[in-house]
N, C-alpha and C positions, 0 to 999 in steps of 0.2 A: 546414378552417376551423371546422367545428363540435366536432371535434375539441378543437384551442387553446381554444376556448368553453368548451367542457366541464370541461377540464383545470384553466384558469382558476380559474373558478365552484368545484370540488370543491377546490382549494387554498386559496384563498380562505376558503371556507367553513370547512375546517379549521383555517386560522391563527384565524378570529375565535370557532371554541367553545374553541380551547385555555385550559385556567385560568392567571388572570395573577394575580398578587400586587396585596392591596389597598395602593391609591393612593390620596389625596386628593383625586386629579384624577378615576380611574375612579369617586369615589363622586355626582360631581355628572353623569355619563352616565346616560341612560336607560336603564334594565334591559330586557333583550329577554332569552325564555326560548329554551331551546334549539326549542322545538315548532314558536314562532313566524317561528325564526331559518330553521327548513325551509319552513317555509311558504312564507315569502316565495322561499327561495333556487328554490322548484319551481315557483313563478308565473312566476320571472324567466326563468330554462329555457324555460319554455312560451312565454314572450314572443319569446324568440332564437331559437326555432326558425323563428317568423313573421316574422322579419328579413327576413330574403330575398324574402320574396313582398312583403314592402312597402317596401322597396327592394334592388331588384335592381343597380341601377348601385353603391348602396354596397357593397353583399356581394361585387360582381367584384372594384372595386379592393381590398376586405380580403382578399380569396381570392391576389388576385393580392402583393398585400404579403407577406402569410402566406409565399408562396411563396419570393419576396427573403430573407425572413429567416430563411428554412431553408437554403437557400441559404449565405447568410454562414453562418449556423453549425454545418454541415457546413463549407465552408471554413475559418472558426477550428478546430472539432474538431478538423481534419486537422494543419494548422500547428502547433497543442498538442501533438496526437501524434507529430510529426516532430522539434520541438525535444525531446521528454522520447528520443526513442531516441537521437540524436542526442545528448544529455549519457550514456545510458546509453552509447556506443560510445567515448564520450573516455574516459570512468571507466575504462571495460574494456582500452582501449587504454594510459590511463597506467598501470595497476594490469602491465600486459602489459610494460609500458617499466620499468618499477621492479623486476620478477622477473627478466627479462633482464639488467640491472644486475647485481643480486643474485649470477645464476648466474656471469657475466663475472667476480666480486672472484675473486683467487685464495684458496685455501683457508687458514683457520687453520694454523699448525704452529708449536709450540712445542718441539721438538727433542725432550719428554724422550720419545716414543717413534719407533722407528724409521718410516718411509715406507719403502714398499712400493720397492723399488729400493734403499736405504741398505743399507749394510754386507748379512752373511750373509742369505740367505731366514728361515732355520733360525727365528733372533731374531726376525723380526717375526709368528711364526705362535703364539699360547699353548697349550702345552704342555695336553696335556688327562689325565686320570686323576695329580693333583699330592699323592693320596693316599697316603703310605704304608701298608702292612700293618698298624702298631700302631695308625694311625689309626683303617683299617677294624676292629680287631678290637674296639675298646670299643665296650659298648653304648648306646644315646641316652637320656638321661634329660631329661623334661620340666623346667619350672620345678615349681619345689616347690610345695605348696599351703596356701594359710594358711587359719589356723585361725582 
């Protein structure tokens, strides 16, 4: 419980020193410095700690509230996290069902060269060393170079 207090209080705190953009509105509020802004926030502190000794019936049922609403939200958490894996496992699965597709089309063949089984072995295998001798026997010359 003191916890949540805490938490509160220090959030709180920090939303109301952040700089905000002048307004017309913020110029007719009372200026409070940051000095004063702790001050007070470390009286109020000091106050809440002494909650509980000066009422104790209120502090059970907040204790006990507190406890409900951890409760639910562990509960939501989990629900959130079960729906997000739960779309992460469709995606994976249709992504799964779309590549199976894929693999099942028969393959491309446009006839202009042989498949593996068609006509001789011989032809479907490319010929390797398509060099001839006079080939090999010139020298390489670069591109030229400009000047």
């Amino acid at each position: 419980m003191r916890f949540l207090l805490r938490i509160t209080f220090w959030l709180g705190l920090v939303l109301v020193l952040l700089p905000r953009d002048k307004t017309p509105e913020s110029e007719k509020l009372p200026q409070i410095g940051a000095a004063d802004a702790v001050q007070a926030a470390t009286a109020a502190v000091s106050d809440m700690t002494q909650f509980c000794k000066r009422q104790p019936a209120a502090c059970e049922v907040g204790g006990q509230a507190a406890t409900i609403i951890g409760q639910r939200a562990q509960d939501g958490a989990r629900k959130i996290y079960q729906i997000i894996n739960d779309k992460k496992e469709q995606i994976s699965n249709d992504k799964n069902e779309k590549t199976d597709k894929n693999d099942k089309k028969a393959p491309d063949h446009t006839g202009s060269i042989a498949m593996v089984g068609e006509g001789d072995a011989a032809s479907t295998v490319a010929p390797r060393d398509t060099l001839s001798q006079d080939d090999l026997a010139l020298e390489w010359r670069g591109p030229a170079a400009a000047n």
